[in-house]
Backbone as CSV, one residue per row, in Angstrom:
resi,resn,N_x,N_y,N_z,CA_x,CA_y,CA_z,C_x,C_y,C_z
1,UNK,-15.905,-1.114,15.286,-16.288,-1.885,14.131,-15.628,-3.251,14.241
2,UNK,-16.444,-4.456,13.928,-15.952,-5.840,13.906,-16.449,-6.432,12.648
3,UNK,-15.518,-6.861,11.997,-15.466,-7.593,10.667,-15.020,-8.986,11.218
4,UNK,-16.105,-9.774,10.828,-16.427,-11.485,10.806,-16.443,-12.309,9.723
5,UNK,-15.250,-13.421,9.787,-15.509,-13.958,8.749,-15.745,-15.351,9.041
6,UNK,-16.829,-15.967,8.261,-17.555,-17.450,8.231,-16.948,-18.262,6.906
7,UNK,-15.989,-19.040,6.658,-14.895,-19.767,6.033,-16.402,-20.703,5.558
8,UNK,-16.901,-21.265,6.570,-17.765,-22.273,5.488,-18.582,-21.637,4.924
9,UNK,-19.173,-20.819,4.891,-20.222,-20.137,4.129,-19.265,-18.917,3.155
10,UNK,-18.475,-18.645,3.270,-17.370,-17.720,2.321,-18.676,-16.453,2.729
11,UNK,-18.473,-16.343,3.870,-19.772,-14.868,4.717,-18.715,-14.124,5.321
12,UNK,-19.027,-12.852,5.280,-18.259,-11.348,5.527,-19.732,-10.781,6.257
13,UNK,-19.219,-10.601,7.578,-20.610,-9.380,8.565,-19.633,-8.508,9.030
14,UNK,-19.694,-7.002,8.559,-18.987,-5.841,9.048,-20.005,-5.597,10.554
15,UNK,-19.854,-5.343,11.647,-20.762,-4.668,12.148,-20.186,-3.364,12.231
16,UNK,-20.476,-2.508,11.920,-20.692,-1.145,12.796,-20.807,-0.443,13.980
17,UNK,-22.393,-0.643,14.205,-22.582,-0.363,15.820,-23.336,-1.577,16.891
18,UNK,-23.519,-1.303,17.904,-24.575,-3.043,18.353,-25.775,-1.810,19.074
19,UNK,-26.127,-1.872,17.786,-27.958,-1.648,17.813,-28.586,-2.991,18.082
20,UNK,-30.255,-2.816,18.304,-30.873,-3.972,17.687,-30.825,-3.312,16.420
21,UNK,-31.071,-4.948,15.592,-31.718,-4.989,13.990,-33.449,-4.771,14.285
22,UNK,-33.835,-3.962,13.300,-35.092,-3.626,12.779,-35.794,-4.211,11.609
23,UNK,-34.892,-3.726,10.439,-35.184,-4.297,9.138,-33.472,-4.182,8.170
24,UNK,-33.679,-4.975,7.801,-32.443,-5.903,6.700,-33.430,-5.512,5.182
25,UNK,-32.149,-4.910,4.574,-32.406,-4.490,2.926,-31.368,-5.407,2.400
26,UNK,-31.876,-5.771,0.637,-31.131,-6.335,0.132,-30.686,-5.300,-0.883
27,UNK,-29.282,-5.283,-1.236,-28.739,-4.178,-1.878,-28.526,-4.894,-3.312
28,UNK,-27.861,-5.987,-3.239,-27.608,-6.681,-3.994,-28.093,-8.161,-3.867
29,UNK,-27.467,-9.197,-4.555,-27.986,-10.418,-4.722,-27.122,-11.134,-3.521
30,UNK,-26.009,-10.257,-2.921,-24.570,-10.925,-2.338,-24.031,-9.850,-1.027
31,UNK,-25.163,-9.060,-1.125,-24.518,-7.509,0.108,-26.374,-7.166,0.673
32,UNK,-25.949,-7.586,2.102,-27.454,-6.867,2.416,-27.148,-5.619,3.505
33,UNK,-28.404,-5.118,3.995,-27.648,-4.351,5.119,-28.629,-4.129,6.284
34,UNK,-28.219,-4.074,7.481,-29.056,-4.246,9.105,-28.874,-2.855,9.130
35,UNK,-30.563,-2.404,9.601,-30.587,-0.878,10.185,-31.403,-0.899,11.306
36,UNK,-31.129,0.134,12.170,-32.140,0.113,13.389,-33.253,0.600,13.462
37,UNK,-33.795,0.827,14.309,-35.043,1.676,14.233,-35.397,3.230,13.716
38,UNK,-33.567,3.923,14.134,-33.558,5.042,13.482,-33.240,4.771,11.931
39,UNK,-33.242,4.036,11.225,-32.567,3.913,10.054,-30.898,4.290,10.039
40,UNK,-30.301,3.847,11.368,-28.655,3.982,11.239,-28.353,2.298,10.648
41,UNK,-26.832,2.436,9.838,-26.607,1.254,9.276,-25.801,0.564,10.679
42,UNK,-26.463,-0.820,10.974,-25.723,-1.430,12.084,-25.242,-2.723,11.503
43,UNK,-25.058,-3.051,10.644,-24.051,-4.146,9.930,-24.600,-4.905,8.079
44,UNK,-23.568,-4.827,7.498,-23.605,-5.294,6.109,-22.828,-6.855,6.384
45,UNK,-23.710,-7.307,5.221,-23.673,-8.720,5.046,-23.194,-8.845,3.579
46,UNK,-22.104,-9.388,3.257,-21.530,-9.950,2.113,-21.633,-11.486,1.772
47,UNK,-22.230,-12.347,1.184,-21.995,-13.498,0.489,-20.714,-13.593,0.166
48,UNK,-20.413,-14.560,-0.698,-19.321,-14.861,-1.324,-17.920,-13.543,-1.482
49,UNK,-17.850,-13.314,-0.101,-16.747,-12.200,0.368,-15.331,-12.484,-0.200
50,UNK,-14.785,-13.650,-0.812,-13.520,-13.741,-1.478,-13.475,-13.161,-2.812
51,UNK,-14.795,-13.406,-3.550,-15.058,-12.582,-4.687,-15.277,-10.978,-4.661
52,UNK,-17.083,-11.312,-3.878,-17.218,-10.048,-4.042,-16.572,-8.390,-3.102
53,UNK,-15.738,-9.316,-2.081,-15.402,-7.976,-1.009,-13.687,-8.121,-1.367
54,UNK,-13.145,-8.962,-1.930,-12.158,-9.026,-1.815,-11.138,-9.424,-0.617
55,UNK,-11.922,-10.280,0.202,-11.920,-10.478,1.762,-9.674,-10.358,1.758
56,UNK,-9.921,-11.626,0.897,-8.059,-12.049,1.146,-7.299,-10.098,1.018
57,UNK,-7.764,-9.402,0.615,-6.568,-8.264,0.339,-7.198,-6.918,1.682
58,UNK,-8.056,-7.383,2.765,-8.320,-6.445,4.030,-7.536,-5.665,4.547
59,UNK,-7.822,-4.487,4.755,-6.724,-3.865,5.666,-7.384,-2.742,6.254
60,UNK,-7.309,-1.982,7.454,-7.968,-0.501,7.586,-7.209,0.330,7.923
61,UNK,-7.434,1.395,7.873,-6.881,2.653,7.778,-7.286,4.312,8.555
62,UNK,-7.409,4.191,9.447,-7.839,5.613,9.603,-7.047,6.943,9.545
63,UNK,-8.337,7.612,8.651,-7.835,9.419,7.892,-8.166,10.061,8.449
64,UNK,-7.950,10.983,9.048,-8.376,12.309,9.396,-7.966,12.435,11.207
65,UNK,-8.320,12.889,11.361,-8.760,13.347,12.815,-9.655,12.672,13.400
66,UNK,-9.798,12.454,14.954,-10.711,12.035,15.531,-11.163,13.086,16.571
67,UNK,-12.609,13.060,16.250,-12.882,13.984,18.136,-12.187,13.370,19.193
68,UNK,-12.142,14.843,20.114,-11.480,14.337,21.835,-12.598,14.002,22.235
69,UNK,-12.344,12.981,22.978,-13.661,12.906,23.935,-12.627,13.584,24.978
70,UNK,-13.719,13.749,26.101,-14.200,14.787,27.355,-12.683,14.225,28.350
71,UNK,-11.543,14.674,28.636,-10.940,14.403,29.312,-9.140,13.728,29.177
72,UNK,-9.293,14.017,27.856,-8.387,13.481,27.307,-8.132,13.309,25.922
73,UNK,-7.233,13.183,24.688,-6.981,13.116,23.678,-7.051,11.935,23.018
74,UNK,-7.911,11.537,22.368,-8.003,10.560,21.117,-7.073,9.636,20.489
75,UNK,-7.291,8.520,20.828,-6.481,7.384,20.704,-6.915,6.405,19.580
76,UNK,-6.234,6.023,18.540,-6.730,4.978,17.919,-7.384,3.850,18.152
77,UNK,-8.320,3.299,18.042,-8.430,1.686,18.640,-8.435,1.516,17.308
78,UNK,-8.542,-0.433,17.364,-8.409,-1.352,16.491,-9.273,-2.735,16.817
């Protein structure tokens, strides 16, 4: 996952995965969202991300467990 931020436009793009885009929904007036052909979500779009995402207070966190992949034990990335 890569979170982008655009200072002149006060724009927030989470991506997710790197699909192609298919079709873009608008959720809100300020949050849209990119899906692929399967209908998986491959990145949300925030407008005015200081307001509405709260950009300045970011942080992530991962809970739980992760699958092993094949050969070895599960490592955080970032």
């Amino acid at each position: 996952m890569k979170v982008k931020y655009f200072s002149d436009t006060d724009t927030a793009i989470v991506e997710f995965i790197n699909n192609d885009v298919v079709e873009t929904k608008e959720i809100s007036e300020n949050i849209y969202v990119d899906l692929d052909g399967q209908g998986n979500l491959v990145s949300m779009t925030i407008e005015h991300a200081r307001v509405n995402a709260r950009l300045q207070e970011f942080s992530f966190q991962e809970i739980g467990d992760r699958p092993q992949e094949e050969g070895g034990a599960a490592e955080p990335t970032l």
